[in-house]
N, C-alpha and C positions, 0 to 999 in steps of 0.2 A: 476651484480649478476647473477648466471646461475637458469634458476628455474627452469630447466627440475624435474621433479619430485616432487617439490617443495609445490605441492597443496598436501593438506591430506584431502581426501574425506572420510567421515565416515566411521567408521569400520561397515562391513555388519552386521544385526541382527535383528531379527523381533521385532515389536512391540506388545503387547498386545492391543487386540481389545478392552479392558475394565482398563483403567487404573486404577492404583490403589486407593484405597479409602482413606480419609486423614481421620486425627482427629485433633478438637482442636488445639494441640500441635504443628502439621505440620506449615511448611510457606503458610498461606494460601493467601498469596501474587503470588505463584508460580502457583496455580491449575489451571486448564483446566476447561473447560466449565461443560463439564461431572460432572470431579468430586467435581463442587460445589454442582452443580445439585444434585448429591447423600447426599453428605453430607446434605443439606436442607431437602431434602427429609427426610432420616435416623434420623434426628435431635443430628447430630454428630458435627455441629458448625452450626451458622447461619450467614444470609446474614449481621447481624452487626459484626459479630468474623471477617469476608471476609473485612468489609470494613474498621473496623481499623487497621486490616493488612497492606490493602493497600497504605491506608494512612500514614501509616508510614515509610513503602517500600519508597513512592514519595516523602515524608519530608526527609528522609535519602539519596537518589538518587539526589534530583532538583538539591542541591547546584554544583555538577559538572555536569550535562546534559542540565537542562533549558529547559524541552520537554513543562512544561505546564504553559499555562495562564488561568485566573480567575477558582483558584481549590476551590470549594467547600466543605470543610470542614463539618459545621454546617450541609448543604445540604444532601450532601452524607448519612451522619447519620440518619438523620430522615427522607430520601427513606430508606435505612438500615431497619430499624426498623419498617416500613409499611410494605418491604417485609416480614421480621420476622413473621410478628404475621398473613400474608398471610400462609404463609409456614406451622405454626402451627396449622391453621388451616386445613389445604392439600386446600388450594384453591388460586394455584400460579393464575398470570394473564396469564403467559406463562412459557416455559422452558428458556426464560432468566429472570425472576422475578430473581431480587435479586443479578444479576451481574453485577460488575463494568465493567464500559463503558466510555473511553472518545471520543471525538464528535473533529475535526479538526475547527480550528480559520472562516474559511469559512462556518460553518456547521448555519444558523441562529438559535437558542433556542431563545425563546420570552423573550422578556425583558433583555435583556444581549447586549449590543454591540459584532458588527462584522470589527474589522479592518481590516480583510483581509491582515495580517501580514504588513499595511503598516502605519507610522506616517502621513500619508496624510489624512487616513479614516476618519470621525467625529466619534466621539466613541457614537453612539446614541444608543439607547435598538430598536434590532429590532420586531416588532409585532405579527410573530407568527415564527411556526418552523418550519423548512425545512422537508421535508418529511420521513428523517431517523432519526432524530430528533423525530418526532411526533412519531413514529412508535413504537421506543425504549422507550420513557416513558408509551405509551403505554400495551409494555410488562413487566415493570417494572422494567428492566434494572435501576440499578442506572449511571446515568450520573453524575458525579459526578468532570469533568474537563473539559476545551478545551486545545487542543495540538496546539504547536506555527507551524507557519509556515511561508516563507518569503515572500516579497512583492509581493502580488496580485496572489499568487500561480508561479510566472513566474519565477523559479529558481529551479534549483535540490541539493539546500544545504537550510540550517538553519538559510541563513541570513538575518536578518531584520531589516528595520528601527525602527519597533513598540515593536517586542518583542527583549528579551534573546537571545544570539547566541546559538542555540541549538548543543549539539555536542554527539558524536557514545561512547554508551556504551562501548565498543571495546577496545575501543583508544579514549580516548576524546580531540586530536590533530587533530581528523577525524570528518570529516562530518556525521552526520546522511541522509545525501540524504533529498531529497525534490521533490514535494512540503510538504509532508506532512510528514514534520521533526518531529515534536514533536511526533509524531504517533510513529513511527518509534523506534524515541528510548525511550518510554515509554512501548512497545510491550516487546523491549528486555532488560528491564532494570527488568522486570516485579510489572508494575504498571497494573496489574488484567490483565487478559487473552482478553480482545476486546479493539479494536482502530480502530474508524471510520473516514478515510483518502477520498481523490478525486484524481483521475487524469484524466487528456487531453493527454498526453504524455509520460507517466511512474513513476507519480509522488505516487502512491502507489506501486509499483514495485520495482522502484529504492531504497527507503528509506528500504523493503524490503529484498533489495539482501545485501543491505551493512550494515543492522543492525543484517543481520541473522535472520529472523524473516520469517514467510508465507505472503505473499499479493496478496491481488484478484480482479481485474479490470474486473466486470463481464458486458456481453455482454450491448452494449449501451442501454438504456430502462430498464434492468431487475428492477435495485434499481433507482426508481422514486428519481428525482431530482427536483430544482426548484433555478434558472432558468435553463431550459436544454440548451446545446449549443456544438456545432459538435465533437462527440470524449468525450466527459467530462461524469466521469460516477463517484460513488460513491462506495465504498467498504471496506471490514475489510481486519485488519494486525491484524495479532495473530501468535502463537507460535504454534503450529499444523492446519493441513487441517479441522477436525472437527471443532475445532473451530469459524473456519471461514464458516464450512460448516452449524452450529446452529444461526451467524450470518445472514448468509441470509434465513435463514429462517423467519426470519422477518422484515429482509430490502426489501426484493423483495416484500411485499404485496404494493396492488399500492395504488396512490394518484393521482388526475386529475390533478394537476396543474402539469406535468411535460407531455406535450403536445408530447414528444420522448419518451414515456413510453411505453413497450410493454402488449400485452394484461394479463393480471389476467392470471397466470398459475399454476396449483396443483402441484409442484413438491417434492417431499421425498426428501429433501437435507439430512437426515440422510442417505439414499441407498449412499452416497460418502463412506460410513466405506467400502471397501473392499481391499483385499489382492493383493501380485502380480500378483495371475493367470488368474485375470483381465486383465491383459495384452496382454496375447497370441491371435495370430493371429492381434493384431493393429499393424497398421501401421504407422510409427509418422517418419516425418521427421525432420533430423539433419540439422540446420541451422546454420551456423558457421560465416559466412562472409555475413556482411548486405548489403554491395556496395557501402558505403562512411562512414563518421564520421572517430571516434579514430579506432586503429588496436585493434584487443582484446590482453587483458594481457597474456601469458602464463599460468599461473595459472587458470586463470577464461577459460579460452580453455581447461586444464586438466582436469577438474572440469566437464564442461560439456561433454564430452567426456567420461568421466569416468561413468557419468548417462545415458551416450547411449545407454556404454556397458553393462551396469546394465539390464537396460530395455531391450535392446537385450537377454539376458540371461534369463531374466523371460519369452519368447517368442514373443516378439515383433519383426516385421520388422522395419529397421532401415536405410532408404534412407536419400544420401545426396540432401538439398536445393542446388541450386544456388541463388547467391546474388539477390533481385529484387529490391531492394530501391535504389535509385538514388542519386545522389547530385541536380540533378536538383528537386527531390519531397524533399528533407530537406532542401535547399536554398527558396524554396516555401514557403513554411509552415512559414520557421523561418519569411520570407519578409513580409507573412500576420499579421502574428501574428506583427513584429514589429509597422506595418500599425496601423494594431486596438489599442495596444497602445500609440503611439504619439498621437492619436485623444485623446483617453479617456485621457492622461496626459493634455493636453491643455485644457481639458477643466474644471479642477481645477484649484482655485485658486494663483495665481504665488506664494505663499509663502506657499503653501500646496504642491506643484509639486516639490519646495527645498527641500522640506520633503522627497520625494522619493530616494530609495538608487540612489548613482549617477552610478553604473553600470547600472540599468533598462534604466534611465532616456538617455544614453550614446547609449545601444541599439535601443531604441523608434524613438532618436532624428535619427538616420541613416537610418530613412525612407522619410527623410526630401526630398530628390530628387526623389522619385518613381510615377509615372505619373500613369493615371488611368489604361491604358495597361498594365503595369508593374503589377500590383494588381490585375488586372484578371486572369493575367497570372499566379502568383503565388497563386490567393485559386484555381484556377485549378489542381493544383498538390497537392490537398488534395482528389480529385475524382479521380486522375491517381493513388496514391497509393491504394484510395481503391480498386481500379480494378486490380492492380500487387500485391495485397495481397491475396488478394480472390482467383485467378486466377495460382496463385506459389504455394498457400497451397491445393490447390481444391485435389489432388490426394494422401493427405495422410488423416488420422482421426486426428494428433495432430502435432504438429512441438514443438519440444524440441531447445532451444538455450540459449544464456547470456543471463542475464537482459542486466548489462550495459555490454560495454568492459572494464570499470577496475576497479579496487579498490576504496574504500572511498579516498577522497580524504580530503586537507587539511579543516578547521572546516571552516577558515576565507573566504574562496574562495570563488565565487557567481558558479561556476561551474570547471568541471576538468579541461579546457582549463584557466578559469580567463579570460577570452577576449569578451569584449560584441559583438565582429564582430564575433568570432566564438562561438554561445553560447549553441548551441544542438548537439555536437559532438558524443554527448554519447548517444543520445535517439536513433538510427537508426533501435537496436531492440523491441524498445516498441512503438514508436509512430502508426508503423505500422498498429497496432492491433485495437486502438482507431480510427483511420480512417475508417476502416475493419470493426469497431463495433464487435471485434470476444471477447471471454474471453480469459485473460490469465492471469498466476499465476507465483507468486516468490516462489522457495522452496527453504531453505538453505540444501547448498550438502556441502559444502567445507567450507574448512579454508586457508588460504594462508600461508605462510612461517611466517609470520610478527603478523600473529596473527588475521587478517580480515577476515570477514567470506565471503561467494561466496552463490550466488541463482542462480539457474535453471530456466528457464523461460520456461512452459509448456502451449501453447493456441489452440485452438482446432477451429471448425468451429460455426460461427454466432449462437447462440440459444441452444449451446451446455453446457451451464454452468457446469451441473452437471457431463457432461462425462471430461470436464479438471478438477474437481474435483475429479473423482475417480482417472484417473492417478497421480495425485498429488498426496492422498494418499497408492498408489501403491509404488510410488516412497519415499515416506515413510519408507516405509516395506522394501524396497530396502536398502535404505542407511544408515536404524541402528539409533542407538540413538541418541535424540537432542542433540545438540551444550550445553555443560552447560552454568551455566548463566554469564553472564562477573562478572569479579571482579572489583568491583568499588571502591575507596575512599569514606566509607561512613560519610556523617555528625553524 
């Protein structure tokens, strides 16, 4: 197939800064954060009109997607209607009172088992909630599902022993990306505007680029976790930057238990609303070539290229990266990580460990001959990438590049490769970042020839959240109207 030309990046066109206002009538499965928020306010529908919307959206959607496990029905409803009669009173708890929110399979809510997408987990009700968890009932957000995801988070597809094979709005022959599949295509199937995902590696990113949807890996520490652990951060996928930028606005207040949390900080994640001339005079480097994994697609290279030039055009400078990521730092990483789980497999059960998909188990097992040298040697090159990440980006304000290099791939696949010997081919531009502790964001730019959508992957420097947020929505403004919503086979 020739694809020169092939990607269709949005037709250019501004956004309004104030979307418009629904009523009643509208899908109010569709809206934006904003404008529930209005509508509650105005009392032109409430957070119960919202949530049987959306419930019926995801009853109509599951049967071909499979994003969610244990959805709360009855639940939803009567947060719904607590919001409600907050609302009516004008005394929300916050400005997310009253919005649906799903929480990822690893997310703990009290009382609820956490399989961690895997048949080996004991399905026990865990004791209290994770910290974005806590945070979000807190503002009254109705939590109202957990989104599936696959074994132990260690896979960038929907496959799992424990749940549904989750599969891409899109193309439901395609993967919705992973770890945090269900997120993914629950965002873009639109099951209510917030989906709270995790990644170590790209796994809120990737589900991201390939659902078409926004996703935000913000700086390590910002959204307290628990348990924290190197690289692994918490954040929302939604369908615009605001979105995600009302999101952390109340994921980011802290929690002591997540001991890599960074300090209590006042930030305005509303100041993200701004235009493209926000741009002029940054300087954001074009990163095209990571220095090993898969080649990028032609498409997903037009694509980002074409957001270059976009952003070149609104006044940005626009320098080329050189590759800095190694084989030798993703043959690392992957070596550790296999390390760490073969220990953790063994030390389940021998008829719990069967349970496990036999690609993980396939991967883990081929650490079987790595000597404690060899181990060292490889979490070393998780300090070497943070120091050629830091050190490659230091002289621009943002680097613009792929999520992944290519397209959604097949639904059934544990990854684009399929081969547990090569299994992080595609991560070479997102692991980076998690190592780096920097933010960085999926914006969808692009469609492919076929019908798959393409994200931009914009990260900026350590502690900089808010400013890779404003370029995200710069970039916005830039590339014209959302993606409309897939057409799916409804129940």
């Amino acid at each position: 197939m020739d694809h020169r030309n092939s990607s269709v990046f949005m037709d250019l066109g501004a956004h309004s800064t104030l979307p418009a206002p629904l009523s009643a009538g509208d899908a109010l499965w569709a809206a934006s954060v904003l404008q529930l928020r209005r509508g509650y306010a105005s009392g032109d529908f409430t957070p119960l009109d919202v949530a049987h919307s959306v419930l019926q959206r995801a009853a109509q959607c599951e049967p071909a997607l499979q994003a969610l496990w244990r959805l709360d029905t009855d639940g939803a409803l009567q947060k719904a209607e607590h919001s409600a009669q907050r609302w009516r009173a004008q005394k929300p708890l916050s400005l997310l009172d009253g919005i649906p929110v799903t929480l990822k399979d690893n997310i703990a809510t009290v009382g609820e088992p956490m399989p961690l997408g895997t048949a080996a987990t004991p399905t026990l009700p865990q004791l209290a909630d994770a910290p974005v968890a806590a945070r979000l009932k807190e503002a009254g957000a109705v939590c109202f599902a957990k989104t599936t995801m696959p074994d132990y988070g260690m896979l960038s597809s929907g496959l799992s022993s424990f749940h549904a094979l989750a599969r891409n709005p899109w193309d439901t022959t395609r993967t919705p990306g992973g770890s945090s599949s269900g997120a993914g295509a629950a965002a873009a199937a639109g099951y209510g505007p917030l989906h709270i995902g995790t990644d170590i590696g790209g796994s809120i990113r990737l589900p991201a680029t390939w659902c078409g949807v926004v996703g935000f890996k913000p700086s390590l520490g910002r959204v307290p976790i628990d348990p924290p652990y190197i690289g692994r951060v918490a954040g929302p996928l939604a369908r615009t930057v605001m979105d995600v930028a009302a999101a952390m606005d109340i994921l980011s207040q802290p929690d002591a238990r997540d001991s890599m949390s960074l300090p209590p900080q006042d930030i305005d994640w509303g100041a993200a609303d701004v235009d493209a001339s926000h741009l002029r005079g940054l300087r954001i480097g074009l990163w095209t070539e990571p220095g090993c994994g898969l080649d990028v697609h032609p498409e997903v290279l037009a694509t980002v290229q074409d957001a270059a030039a976009r952003l070149k055009s609104a006044g940005a400078k626009v320098v080329a990266l050189r590759p800095f990521f190694t084989r030798a730092m993703l043959d690392g990483m992957d070596h550790f990580w296999r390390t760490r789980s073969r220990i953790d497999l063994a030390a389940l059960p021998p008829e719990a460990r069967q349970r496990v998909l036999p690609y993980i188990r396939a991967w883990a097992d081929s650490s079987a001959g790595m000597s404690a040298d060899d181990v060292y040697h490889a979490f070393n090159q998780f300090l070497l990438t943070r120091h050629a990440t830091v050190r490659a980006t230091a002289s621009v304000d943002y680097v613009v590049s792929p999520v992944a290099p290519v397209l959604a791939f097949a639904a059934d696949w544990a990854s684009p490769t399929n081969d547990p010997l090569r299994p992080l081919e595609h991560i070479a531009f997102t692991v980076p970042f998690n190592m780096s502790e920097q933010p960085a964001i999926s914006v969808p730019c692009g469609m492919s020839c076929n019908g798959l959508p393409i994200g931009v992957q914009i990260a900026g420097a350590r502690f900089d959240d808010l400013g890779v947020l404003k370029v995200a929505r710069a970039l916005e403004h830039l590339r014209g109207p959302l993606l409309a919503w897939p057409k799916l086979q409804l129940a």
